[in-house]
C-alpha positions as CSV (number, residue, x, y, z in Angstrom):
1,X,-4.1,-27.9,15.0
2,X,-3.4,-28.8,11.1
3,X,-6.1,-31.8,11.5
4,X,-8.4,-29.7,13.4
5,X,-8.3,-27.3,10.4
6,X,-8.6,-30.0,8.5
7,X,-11.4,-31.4,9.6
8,X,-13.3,-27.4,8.9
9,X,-12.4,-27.8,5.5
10,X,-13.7,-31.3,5.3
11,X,-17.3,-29.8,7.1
12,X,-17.3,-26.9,4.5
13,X,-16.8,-29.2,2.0
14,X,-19.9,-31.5,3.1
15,X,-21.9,-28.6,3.3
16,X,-21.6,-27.5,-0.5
17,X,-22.0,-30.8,-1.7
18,X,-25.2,-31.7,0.6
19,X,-26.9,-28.5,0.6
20,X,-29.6,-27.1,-2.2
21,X,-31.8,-24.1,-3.0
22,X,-34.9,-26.4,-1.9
23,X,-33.0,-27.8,1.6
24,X,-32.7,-24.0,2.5
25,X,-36.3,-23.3,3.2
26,X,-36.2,-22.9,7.1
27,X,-32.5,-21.7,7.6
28,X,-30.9,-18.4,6.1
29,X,-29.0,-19.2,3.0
30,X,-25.3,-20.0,3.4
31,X,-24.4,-16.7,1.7
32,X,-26.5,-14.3,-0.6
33,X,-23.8,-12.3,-1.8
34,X,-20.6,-13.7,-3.3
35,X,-18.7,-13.2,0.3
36,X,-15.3,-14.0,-1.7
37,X,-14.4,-12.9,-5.2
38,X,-10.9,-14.4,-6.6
39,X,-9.0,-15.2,-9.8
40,X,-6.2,-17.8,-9.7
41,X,-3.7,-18.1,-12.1
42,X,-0.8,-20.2,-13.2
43,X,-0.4,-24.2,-11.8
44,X,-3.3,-25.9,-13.0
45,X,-5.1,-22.9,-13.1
46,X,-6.4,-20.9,-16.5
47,X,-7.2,-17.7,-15.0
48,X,-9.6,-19.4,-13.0
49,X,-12.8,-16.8,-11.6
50,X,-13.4,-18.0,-7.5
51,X,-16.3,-16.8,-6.6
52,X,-17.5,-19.0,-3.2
53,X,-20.6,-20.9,-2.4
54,X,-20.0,-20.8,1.5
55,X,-17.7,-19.6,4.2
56,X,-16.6,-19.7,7.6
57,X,-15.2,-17.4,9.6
58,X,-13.9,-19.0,13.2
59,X,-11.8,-17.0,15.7
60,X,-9.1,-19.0,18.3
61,X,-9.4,-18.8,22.1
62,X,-9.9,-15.4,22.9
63,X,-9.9,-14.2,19.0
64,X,-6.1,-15.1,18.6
65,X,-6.5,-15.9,15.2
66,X,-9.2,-15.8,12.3
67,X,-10.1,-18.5,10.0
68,X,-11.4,-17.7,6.5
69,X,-12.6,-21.1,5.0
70,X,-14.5,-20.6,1.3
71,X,-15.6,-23.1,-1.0
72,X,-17.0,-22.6,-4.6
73,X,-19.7,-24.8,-6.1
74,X,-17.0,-26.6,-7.7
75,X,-15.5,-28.0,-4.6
76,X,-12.6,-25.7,-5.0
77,X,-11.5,-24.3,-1.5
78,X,-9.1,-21.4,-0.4
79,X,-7.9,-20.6,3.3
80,X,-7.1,-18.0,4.8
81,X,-5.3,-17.7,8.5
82,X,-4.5,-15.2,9.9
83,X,-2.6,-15.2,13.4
84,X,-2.3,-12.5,16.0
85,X,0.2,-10.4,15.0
86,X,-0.9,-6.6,14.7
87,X,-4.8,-7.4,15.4
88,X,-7.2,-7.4,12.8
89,X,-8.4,-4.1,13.2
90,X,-9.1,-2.4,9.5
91,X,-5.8,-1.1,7.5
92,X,-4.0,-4.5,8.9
93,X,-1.6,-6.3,6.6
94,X,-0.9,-10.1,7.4
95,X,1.9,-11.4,6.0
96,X,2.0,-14.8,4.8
97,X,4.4,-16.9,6.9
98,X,4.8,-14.9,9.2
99,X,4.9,-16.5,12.9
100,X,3.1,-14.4,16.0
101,X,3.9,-15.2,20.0
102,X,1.9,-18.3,20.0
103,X,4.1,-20.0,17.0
104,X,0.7,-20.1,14.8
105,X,1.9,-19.0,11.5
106,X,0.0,-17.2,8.8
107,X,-0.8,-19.0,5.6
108,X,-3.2,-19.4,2.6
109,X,-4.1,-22.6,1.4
110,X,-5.5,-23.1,-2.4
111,X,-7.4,-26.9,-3.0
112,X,-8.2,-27.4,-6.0
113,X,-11.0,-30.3,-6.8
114,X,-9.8,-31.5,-10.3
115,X,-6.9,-32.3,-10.6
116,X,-7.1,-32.7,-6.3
117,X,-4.1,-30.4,-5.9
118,X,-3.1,-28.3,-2.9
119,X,-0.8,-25.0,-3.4
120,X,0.7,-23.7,0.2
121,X,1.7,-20.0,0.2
122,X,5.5,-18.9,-0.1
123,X,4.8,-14.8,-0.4
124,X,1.9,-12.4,-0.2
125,X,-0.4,-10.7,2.0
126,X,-4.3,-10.2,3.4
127,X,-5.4,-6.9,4.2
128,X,-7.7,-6.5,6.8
129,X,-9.8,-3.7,4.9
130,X,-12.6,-3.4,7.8
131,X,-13.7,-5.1,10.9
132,X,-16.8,-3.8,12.7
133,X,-19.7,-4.8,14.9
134,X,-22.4,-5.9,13.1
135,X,-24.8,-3.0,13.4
136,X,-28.3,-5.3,13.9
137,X,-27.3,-8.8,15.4
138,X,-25.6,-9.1,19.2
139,X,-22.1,-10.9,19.2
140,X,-21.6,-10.9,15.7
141,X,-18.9,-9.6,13.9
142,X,-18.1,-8.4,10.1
143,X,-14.9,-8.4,8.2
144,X,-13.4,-7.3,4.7
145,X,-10.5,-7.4,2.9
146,X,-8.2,-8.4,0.0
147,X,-5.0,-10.6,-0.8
148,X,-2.3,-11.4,-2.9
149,X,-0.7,-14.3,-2.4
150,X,1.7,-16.8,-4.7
151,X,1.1,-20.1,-3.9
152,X,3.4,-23.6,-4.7
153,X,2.7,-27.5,-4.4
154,X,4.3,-29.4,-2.0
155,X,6.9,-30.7,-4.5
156,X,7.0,-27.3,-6.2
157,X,5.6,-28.7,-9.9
158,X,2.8,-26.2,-10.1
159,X,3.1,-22.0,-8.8
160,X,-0.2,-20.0,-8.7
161,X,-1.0,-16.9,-7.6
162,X,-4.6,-15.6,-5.9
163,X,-5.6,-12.3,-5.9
164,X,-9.0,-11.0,-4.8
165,X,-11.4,-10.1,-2.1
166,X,-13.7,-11.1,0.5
167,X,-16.6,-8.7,1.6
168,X,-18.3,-8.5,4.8
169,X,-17.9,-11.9,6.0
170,X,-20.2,-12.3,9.3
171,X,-18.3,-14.1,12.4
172,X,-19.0,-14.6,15.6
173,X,-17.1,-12.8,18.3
């Protein structure tokens, strides 16, 4: 599971650094609006401002889980999963680390580009603010919410902290 997830970010990331405004011509655009708005602080961070450049949202067998993968034009990458536990209907709080019926934990992952560094939550929380149909395209869902989450290094040098939003994020379902 970990290098399948893996391998999403590493897609995400090849997207950002191969796509342009003039390669978009005959395709919608990867995201008009900023889909995730974020600021980092502490580690390596300087009250860093996240805003993404592209995102995808992917659902488990049988919507089990959700991914939220978002990269920023400066290769900088946060995800989020969420497991089953409670749904994801709006007004649900995940909490990060906790582990639902199918052992598949929720977690939030900050990468940063430079210096490469990745922070794995410890504490927080996403709030599923709303989750509806999309009300003009078939099979297509939209989702919204906002987090909190502290965040440490593997070897627990560098603590951050992410706080923000994501806004009506299209998946499908």
């Amino acid at each position: 599971m970990k290098n399948l997830h893996l391998l999403k970010i590493f897609v995400l990331v090849l997207c950002i650094t191969s796509c342009s405004d003039d390669d978009n011509d005959n395709s919608p655009p990867l995201n008009d609006n900023p889909g995730m708005v974020a600021t980092i602080n502490g580690g390596t961070f300087d009250d860093y401002n996240f805003t993404d450049g592209t995102y995808l949202v992917s659902t488990g067998t049988n919507g089990s889980t959700i991914s939220i993968d978002i990269a920023d034009t400066s290769g900088n990458q946060v995800t989020l999963f969420l497991n089953g536990t409670g749904g994801f209907s709006s007004g649900t709080v995940k909490e990060m680390g906790d582990m639902d019926s199918d052992n598949f934990i929720t977690y939030g992952l900050i990468r940063q580009s430079n210096p490469q560094l990745s922070y794995y939550s410890t504490t927080g929380n996403v709030t599923i603010t709303e989750n509806r149909t999309h009300p003009t395209e078939t099979g297509i869902k939209i989702i919204s919410g906002t987090f909190n989450i502290s965040a440490n290094t593997l070897d627990n040098a560098n603590t951050t902290v992410l706080v923000g939003s994501f806004t009506e994020l299209e998946y499908e379902d």
